[in-house]
Structures are given as C-alpha cells and as structure tokens.
C-alpha positions in Angstrom: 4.2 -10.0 37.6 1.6 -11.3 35.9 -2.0 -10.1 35.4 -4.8 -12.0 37.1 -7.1 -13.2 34.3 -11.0 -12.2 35.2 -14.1 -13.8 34.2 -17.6 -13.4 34.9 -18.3 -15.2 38.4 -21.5 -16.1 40.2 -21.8 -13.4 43.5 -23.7 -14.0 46.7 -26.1 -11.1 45.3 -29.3 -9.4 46.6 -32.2 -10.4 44.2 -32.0 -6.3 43.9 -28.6 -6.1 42.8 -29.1 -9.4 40.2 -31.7 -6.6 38.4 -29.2 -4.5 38.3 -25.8 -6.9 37.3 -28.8 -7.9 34.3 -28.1 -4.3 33.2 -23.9 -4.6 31.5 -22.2 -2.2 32.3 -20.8 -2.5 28.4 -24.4 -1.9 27.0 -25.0 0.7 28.8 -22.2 2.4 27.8 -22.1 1.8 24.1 -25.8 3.0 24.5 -24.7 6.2 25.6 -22.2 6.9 22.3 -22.9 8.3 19.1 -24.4 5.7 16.3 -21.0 5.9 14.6 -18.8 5.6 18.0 -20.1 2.3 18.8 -18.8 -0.5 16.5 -14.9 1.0 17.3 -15.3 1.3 21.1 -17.2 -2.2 21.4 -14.3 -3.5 19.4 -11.7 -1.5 22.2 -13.5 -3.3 24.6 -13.4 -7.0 23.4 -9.9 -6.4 22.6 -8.8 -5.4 26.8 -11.5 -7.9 27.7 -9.6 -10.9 25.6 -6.0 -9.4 27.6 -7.9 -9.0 30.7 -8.7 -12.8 30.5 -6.2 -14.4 28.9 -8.7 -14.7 25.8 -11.6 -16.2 27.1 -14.2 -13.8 27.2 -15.3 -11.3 25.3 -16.0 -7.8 26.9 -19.7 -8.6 27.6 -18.7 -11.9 29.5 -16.2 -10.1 31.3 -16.9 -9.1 34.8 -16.1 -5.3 34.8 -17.0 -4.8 38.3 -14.0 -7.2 39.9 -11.6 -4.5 37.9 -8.7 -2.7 39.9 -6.0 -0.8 39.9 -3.5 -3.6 39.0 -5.8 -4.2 35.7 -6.4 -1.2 34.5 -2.4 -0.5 34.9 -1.3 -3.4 33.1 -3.8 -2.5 30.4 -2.5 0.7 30.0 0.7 -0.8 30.0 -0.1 -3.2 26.9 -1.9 -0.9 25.3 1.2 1.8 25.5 3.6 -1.1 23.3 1.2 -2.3 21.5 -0.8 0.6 19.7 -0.3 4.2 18.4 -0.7 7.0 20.9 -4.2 7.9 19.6 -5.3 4.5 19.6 -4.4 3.4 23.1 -5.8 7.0 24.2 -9.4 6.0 22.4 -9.2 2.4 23.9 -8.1 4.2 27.6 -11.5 6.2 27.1 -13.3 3.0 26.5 -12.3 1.5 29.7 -12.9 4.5 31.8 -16.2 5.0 30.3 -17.2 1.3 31.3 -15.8 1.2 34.6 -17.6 4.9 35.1 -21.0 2.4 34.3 -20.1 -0.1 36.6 -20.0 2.1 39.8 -23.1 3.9 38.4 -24.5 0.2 38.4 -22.9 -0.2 42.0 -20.9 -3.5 40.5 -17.8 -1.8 42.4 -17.4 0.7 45.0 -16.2 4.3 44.4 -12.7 3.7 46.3 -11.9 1.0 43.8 -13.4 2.8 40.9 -11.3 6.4 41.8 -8.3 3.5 42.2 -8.9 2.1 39.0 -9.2 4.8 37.1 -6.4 7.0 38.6 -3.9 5.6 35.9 -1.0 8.0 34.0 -2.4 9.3 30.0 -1.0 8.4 27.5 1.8 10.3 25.6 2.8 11.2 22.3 1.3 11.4 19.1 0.8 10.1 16.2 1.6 11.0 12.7 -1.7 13.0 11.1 -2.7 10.1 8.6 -5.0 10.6 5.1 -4.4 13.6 2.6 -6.4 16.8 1.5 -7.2 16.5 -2.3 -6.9 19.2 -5.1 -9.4 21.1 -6.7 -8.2 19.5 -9.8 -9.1 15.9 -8.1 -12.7 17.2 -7.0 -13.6 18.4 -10.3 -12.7 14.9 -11.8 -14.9 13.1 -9.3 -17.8 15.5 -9.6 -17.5 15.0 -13.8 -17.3 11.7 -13.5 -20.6 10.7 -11.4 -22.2 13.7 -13.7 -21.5 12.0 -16.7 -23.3 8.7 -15.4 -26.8 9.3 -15.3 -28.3 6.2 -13.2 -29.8 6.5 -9.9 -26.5 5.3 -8.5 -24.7 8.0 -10.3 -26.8 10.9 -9.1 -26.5 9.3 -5.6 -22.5 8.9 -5.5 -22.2 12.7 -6.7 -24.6 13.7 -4.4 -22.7 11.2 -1.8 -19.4 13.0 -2.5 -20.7 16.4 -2.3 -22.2 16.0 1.5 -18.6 14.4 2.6 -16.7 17.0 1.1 -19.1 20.3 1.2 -20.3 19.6 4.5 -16.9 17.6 6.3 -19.5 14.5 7.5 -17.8 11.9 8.8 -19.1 8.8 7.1 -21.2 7.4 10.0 -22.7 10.9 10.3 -23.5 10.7 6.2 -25.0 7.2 7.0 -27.5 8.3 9.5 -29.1 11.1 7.3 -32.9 10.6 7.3 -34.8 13.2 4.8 -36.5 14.7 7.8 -33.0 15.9 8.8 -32.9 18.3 5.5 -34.3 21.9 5.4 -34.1 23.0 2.0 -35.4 26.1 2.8 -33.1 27.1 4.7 -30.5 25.1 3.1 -29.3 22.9 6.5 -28.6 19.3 7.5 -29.3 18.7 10.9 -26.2 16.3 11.7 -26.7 13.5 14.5 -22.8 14.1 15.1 -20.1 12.1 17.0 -20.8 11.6 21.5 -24.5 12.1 20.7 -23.6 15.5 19.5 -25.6 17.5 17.1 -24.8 20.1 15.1 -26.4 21.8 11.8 -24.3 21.4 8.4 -24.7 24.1 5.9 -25.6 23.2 2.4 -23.9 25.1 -0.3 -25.9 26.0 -3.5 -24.1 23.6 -6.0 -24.6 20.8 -2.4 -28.1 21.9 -2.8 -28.4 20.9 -6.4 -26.7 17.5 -6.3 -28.5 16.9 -3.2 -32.0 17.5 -4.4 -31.5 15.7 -7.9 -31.0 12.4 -5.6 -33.7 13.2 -3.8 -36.0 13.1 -6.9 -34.7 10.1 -7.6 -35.1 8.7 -4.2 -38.5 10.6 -3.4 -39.5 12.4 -0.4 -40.9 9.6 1.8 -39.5 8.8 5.2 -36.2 7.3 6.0 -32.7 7.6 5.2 -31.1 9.9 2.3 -29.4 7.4 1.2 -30.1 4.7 0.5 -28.3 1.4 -2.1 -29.3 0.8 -5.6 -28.8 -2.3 -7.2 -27.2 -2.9 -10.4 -30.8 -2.9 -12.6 -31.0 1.0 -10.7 -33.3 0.0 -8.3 -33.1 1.5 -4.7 -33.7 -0.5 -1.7 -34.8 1.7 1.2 -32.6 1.3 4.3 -30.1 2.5 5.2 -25.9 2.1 3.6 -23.2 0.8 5.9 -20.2 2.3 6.4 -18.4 -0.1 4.2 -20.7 0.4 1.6 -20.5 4.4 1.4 -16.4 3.4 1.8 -16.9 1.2 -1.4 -18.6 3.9 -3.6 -15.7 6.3 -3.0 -13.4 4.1 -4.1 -14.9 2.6 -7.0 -15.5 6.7 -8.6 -12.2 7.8 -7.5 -10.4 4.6 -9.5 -13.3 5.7 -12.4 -12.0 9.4 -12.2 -8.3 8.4 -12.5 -7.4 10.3 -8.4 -5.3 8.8 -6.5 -6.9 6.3 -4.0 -8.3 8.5 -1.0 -10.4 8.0 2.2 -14.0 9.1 3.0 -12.3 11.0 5.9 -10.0 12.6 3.6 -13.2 14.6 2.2 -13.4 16.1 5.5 -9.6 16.5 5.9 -10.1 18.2 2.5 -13.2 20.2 3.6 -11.2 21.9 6.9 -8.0 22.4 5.1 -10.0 24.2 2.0 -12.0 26.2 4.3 -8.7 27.3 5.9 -6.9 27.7 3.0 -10.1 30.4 2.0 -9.4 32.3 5.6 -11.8 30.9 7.8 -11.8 31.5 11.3 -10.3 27.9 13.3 -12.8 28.2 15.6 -15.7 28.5 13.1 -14.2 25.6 11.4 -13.7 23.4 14.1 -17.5 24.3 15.2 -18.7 22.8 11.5 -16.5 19.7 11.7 -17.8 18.9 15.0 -15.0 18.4 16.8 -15.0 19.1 20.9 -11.8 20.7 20.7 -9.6 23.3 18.1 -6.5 21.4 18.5 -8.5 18.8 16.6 -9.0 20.2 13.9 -5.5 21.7 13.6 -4.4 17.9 13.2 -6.9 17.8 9.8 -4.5 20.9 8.4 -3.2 19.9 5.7 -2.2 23.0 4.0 1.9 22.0 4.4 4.6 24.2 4.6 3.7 26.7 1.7 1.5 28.0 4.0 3.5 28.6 6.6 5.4 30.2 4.4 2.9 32.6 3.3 2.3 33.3 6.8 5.9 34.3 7.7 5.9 36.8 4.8 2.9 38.2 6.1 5.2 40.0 8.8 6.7 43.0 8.6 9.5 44.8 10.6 9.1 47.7 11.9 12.3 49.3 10.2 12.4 53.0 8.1 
C-alpha cells in the first residue's frame, strides 16, 4: 500500500486558529534545540517531509497537522532500510518532536497525535565511528601550531586545545563568547547540546593556549573565536562549523597525523580520561551527554584494556 502524499492545504479555520497555524510547528521546534542541534534535525525533517510528499514540499510547507498513524509508520518504515540505526533513531526524534508542537499548536487532536506517535523504536546499532588519537599525535599538533606564530596559529593551538582538553563538540566550540570564560576560576561555561549547559574545566597548559589567543583577539565582546584572514587579520564573528572542521584538517595534514575528525578530539578526551581512571559517571557529566551508555560508545581504549581489566582479578585460591 502506498503512502498518501500530504501537502499544506487551505482549512475552514477560526481567524484564532490562523494566528496560531502562522506559528510552524517546525520553527517552533527547531527553536527549542540547542544552537548546534538545529541544522541536522531541520535537515531530518525536509528529508521525511520530501517522502511524506512525494518530493514536493519541504518540511516547512508540509502540513504536519494532517499526520497519522499510517505516515508516521511508513516513515519509520523507510527510514529503518534506508539509514543506520542511529540515524533513523535521530530522525524518529525529529518527527516526534514536531508532531509533539503540532498538538501543542492544536493543528491535531491528542487521539491522533498518541496514534501517531505510538510507533515501534528502532533497533540495532551502529558501528562506533571516528578514532581516539595518541599522545604521540597530540604533541605533533600542539608543536606544529606552536611553531607558527600568526594570529591564526595561536588561534588553531588554542582551537585544538578546547576540543581536546575540554571534549566540546564543535558547535559547542563555535558558540563560545569571551563572557563565557572565567579565568579565575579556570571554567568555560558551555551552551551544550538540547539547550543544555554545563561548565568545562580549563586545564593549566588549556589556560595558557587559551589566553595567548585571547591577547591576540582582545577582551571585547563576542565570540572566542573568531577567523583571520590570510594578511593575520581577525574578523569578529563568529566561525562555522565547517570552518573550525577546515582548520583541523589543514594542521593535522601540516603535522603529518593521520586525517581525524573534530569529534575525534572528544572521542580522544573521554577515552584519555578513562584510560587515567576516571569515574564513567564524572566523565560522561563533562562530555555532556544525557546518558553513561553514551559515552561508553566514545571508548575507545580497545581490547588491551579489557585485558588489563581481567588481570585485575584474582581467585580466591591458597
């Protein structure tokens, strides 16, 4: 059976509910995420909006209130064959999270919202993607943006130091205004992922790279970071995601490491910190993450550590 294709369509509407169709369900959504959660979600949504419709609208044409069961089980459905696990589980969430907005908006009833929404979970998981890097790696990448004394240099070390020392995600790095530092008492106040926040801790050698940017830079308001241009200039707003993506590349290819991710900085800040004996719990709470088995994911100490764990048992035998 095929899915019926939905577009937006003109309702015999109070002039109170028009003020309140005006508000989309999608924007109020997305308004409600975290800075860095909204570009992937948004995308989610277009994505089940083009299948919901056969690839005529977009998700912000589409009208979510005319959504039922039927829909949301075929999307599941084609979500299921055509992505990983954890994808189709994020773009699940999406669609829960809108159709959650459109009853709030009363664009559908709760019996048709409870209907829609009652749909299996997915299954499965997927592969743990990205790489922890060496100490050996590190040090190359540090030496290298030390040894290149522009602004952009000091910038990039100081850049690599935050991902790694404090495990930011990069849309948590880009959203770093200088308000958001106490040096005194050596914290970043992070504006983390779901709108949540959470203080980083800055180490001492953190510190150091940190504040030698922020001479460059200067103290005024706005975001840490911030581009430079090729004659070392800096232009004061604030770097993309791509950009900040760009810069790790370019000084890991300088330092001769093997191509890595911005997120692997974080994969390597969790797996160091575990490595060093940290408590799970305390590391998930400075990675952010909502839940421990999270962060267990980000592990990527390998077998030798189970290993070492093993042998850390002994039998109880004369």
């Amino acid at each position: 059976m095929g899915v019926p294709f939905l577009v937006t369509q003109q309702r015999d509407i109070s002039p109170e509910a028009v003020a309140r169709v005006q508000m989309n369900p999608v924007d109020v959504y997305l308004n409600r995420l975290g800075p860095g959660s909204r570009q992937g979600m948004s995308q989610a949504l277009d994505a089940i909006a083009r299948f919901l419709s056969g690839g005529k609208v977009d998700a912000k044409a589409l009208d979510w209130g005319l959504i039922r069961y039927h829909h949301t089980s075929a999307v599941r459905g084609w979500l299921v064959k055509t992505y990983a696990p954890a994808t189709a589980k994020r773009m699940i969430a999406a669609l829960r999270g809108v159709l959650t907005e459109s009853w709030r908006l009363e664009l559908m009833s709760h019996d048709d919202y409870a209907r829609a929404t009652d749909i299996a979970p997915v299954r499965g998981e997927t592969e743990p993607r990205g790489r922890a890097l060496t100490t050996e790696e590190l040090l190359r990448l540090f030496q290298t943006c030390s040894a290149d004394y522009s602004p952009a240099g000091i910038r990039d070390g100081a850049i690599l130091a935050v991902l790694y020392g404090l495990g930011l995600r990069r849309s948590e790095l880009i959203t770093l205004d200088i308000a958001n530092y106490d040096p005194e008492h050596g914290t970043l106040a992070i504006h983390g992922k779901g709108n949540k926040p959470r203080l980083g801790y800055v180490l001492e050698q953190v510190k150091v790279l940190m504040e030698s940017w922020i001479a460059v830079r200067g103290e005024s308001d706005g975001p840490i970071f911030v581009p430079v241009t090729k004659g070392g200039n800096l232009n004061y707003h604030r770097l993309t995601p791509q950009a900040v993506a760009l810069i790790v590349k370019k000084r890991a290819a300088e330092a001769e490491v093997e191509e890595f991710s911005c997120h692997d900085l974080r994969r390597s800040f969790i797996t160091h910190l575990l490595e060093a004996g940290a408590d799970l719990s305390i590391v998930q709470q400075l990675a952010g993450h909502r839940q421990v088995t999270t962060t267990t994911l980000y592990d990527k100490r390998g077998e030798a550590a189970k290993v070492k764990a093993a042998g850390m048992l002994k039998l109880p035998i004369a």
